[in-house]
N, C-alpha and C positions, 0 to 999 in steps of 0.2 A: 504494500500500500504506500502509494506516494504522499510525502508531507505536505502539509501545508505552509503557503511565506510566511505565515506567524509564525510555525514552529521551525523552519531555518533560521528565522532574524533572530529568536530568542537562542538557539543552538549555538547561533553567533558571536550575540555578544556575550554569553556563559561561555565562550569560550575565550576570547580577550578578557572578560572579567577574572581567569581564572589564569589567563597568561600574566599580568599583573600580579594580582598574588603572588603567583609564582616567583616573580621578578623579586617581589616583597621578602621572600623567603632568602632568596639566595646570593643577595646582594652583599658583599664583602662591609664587614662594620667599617672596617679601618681604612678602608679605601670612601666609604663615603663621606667619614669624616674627614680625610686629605681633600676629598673634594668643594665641599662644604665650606675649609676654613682655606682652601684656595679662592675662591670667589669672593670668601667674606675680607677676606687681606688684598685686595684688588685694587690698586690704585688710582686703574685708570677706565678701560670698559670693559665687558665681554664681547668679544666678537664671536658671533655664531655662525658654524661653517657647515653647509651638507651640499649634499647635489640631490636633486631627482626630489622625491619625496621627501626623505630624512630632511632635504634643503626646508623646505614647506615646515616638516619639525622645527627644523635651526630658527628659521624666522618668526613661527610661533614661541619660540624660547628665547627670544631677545626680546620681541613684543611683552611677552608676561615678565621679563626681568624686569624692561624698563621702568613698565607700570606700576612695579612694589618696590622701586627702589634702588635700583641697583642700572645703573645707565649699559647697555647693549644695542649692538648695529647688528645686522645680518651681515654677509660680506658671501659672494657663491665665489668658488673657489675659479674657475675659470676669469672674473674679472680681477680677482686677486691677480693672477698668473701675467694679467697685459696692465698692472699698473694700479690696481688695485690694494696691493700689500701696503701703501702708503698709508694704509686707512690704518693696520696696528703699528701700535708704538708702545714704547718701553712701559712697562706696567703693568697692560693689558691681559689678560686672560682669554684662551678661545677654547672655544665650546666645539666640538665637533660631535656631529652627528650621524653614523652611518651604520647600517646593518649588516655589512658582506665587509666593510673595513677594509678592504681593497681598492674602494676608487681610487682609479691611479690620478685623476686631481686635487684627491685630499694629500694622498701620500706624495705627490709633486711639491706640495705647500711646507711641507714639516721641513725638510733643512732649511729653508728661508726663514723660518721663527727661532729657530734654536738660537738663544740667547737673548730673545727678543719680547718673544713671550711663552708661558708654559700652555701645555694642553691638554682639557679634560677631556675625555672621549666617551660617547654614551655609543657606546658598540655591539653589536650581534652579535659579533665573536671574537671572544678574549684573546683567540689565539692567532687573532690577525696581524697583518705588518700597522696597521694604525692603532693594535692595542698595544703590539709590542714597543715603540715607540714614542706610545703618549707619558707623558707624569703622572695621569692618573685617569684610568682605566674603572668605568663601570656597566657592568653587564645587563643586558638590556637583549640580550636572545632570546627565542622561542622556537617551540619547538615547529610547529608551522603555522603557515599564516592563513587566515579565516576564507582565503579563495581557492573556492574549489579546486584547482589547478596546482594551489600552494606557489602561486609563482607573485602575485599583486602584492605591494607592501603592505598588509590592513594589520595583523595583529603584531608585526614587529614596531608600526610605527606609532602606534598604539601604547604600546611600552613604553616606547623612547619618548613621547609626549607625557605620559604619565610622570618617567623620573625626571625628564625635566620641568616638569611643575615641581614637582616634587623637592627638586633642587631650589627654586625660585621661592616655595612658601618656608622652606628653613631659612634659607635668608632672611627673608621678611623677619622671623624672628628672632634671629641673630641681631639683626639691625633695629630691634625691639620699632619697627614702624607702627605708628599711630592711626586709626582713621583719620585724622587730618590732615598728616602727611598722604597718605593715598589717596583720599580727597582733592590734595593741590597738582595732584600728576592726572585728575578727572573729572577737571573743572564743567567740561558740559555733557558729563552724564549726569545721570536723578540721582544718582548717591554722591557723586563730588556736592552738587545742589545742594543734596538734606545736610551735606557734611560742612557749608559753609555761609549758604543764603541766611543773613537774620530778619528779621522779623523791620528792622531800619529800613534792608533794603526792596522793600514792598510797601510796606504801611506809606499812607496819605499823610502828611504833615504837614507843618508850613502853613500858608495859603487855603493849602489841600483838606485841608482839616476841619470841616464841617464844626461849630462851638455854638450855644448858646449860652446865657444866662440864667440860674433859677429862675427868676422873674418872668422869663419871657414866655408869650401867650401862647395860645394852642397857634394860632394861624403864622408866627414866626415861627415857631419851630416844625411847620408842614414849610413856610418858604426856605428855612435852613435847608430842610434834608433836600430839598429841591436842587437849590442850586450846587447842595454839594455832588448829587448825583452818586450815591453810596448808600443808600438806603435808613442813611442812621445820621445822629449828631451826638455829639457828647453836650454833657449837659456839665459849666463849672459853677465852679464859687466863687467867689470875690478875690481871691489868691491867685486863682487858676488852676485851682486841684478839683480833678474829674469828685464830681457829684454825682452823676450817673448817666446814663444813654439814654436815646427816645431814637428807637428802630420803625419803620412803616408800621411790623405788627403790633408797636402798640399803640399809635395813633387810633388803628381801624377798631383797635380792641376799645381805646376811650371811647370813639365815638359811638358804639355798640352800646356804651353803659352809663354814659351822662347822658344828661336831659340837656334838653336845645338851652332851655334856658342856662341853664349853669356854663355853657361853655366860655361865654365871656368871659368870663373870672377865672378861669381854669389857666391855669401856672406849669410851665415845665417841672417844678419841682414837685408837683400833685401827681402826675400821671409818669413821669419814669420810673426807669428799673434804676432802684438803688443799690450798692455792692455788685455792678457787675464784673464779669471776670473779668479779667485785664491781664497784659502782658507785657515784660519790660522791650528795650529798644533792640536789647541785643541777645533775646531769647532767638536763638534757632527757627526757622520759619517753617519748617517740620516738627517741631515741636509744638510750637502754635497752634499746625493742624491739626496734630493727634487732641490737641487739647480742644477742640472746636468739636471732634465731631466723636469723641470716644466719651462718650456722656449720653444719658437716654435720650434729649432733645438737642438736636445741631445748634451751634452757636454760627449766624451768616457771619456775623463782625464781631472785633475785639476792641475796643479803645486800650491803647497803647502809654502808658505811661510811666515814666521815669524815674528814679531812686528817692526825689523828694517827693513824688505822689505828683507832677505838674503832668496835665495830659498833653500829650507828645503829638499823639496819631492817632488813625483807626487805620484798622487793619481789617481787609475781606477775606472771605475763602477764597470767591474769587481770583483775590490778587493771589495766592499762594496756588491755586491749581492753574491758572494761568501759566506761573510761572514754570510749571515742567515736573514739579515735586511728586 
């Protein structure tokens, strides 16, 4: 009975799943600690070298170095060969990556760096002329690869992606990185964002800041929120310290509960929300959010206010989903 592509692709990747492992098992300690405190003593960059696909690994393991810290170029060994080599200089580290350890334009490249820079090798086989030759050798073979044929690079290059993350997230914490150092290497992804946008750099102020007076009547603070076009106003004191808000819902809600007559007399300081939530200037503008809508009812706005209590801004959801977060 012939299978089904669900139970190939799962055959699959239980089989790379378990080439990994593998790798995980047999991997030399002491060699991946030379490795490890090779890159982490690095003065200058990693250069990542493959050809072919292992190349594609190289490049993805300079890509992931860069972005936790640890600065890395690709470099393919044939550009090396016409002019290219001027890219490493004294310091630097290179990463190579190959599964058969034979290309003969990796093994073209290695007297050209000896003395220039060392070289860790994430190789097939140990007992090749690129393992026998590197500084430091880590194994990265399998036994065959996920293509029928056993000929397509998928579960060897599979490995070799794996230890070099692998490599890339012990750094990281060698180099004891922060979110906000990794944040500053992804400044416009949504986690650079959460990790650096504050709450300043959204919120309405200024001008921008919709205010009234206790005092003032129902029909100024419907032309407030008017013209601030924000749906809300802060409401202060005679100081300048937020007294509270008067959002559209609760206008429609007064006018639901007073009597026509009363409204003339009717005061912002009679119909607002007194102690609303509030948020400082330089709270996180993800934190904000969690704080707006992880509550039984959604908060749309926050007025925004400062260390002495003087209100600053408001602040929308809007502006913060706007922004990318």
């Amino acid at each position: 009975m012939s299978r089904t592509h669900h139970e190939q692709v799962v055959e699959i990747l239980r089989m790379e799943a378990a080439a990994v492992a593998g790798t995980a098992a047999r991997l030399d300690p002491s060699e991946v600690e030379r490795a490890v405190e090779l890159l982490a003593a690095c003065r200058g960059k990693v250069v990542a070298v493959g050809v072919g696909k292992s190349g594609h690994i190289a490049q993805k393991a300079a890509a992931t170095l860069t972005s936790t810290g640890t600065t890395a170029v690709f470099l393919h060994p044939s550009d090396a060969l016409h002019g290219g080599m001027g890219l490493v200089t004294e310091g630097d580290v290179c990463l190579f990556v190959s599964n058969s350890g034979e290309t003969a334009e990796l093994l073209e490249l290695l007297p050209y760096l000896h003395g220039r820079a060392p070289v860790l090798a994430v190789v097939g086989n140990t007992a090749s002329a690129l393992a026998r030759r590197a500084d430091v050798v880590l194994d990265a073979s399998v036994d065959k690869e996920a293509c029928p044929l056993n000929l397509a690079p998928t579960t060897s290059t599979t490995v070799a992606l794996a230890v070099c993350d692998a490599l890339a997230m012990a750094l990281m914490s060698v180099k004891k990185l922060t979110p906000e150092d990794f944040a500053l290497n992804h400044p416009g992804g949504r986690l650079g964002k959460r990790l650096t946008v504050k709450v300043s750099d959204l919120m309405h102020g200024g001008e921008e800041n919709p205010t009234v007076g206790l005092g003032a009547t129902l029909l100024e603070v419907v032309q407030a929120i008017g013209r601030g076009g924000l749906g809300a106003v802060n409401v202060l004191d005679g100081a300048g310290r937020l007294a509270g808000i008067v959002t559209d819902g609760d206008v429609r809600r007064t006018l639901q509960r007073v009597r026509l007559e009363d409204l003339a007399g009717l005061t912002a300081e009679g119909f607002m929300t007194r102690e609303p939530v509030v948020v400082g200037p330089d709270l996180l503008a993800h934190a904000a959010l969690q704080l707006m809508e992880n509550r039984p009812s959604q908060i749309a706005v926050l007025p925004v206010v400062d260390a002495e209590g003087r209100c600053v801004g408001l602040l929308r959801l809007h502006d913060i989903v706007r922004s990318g977060l």
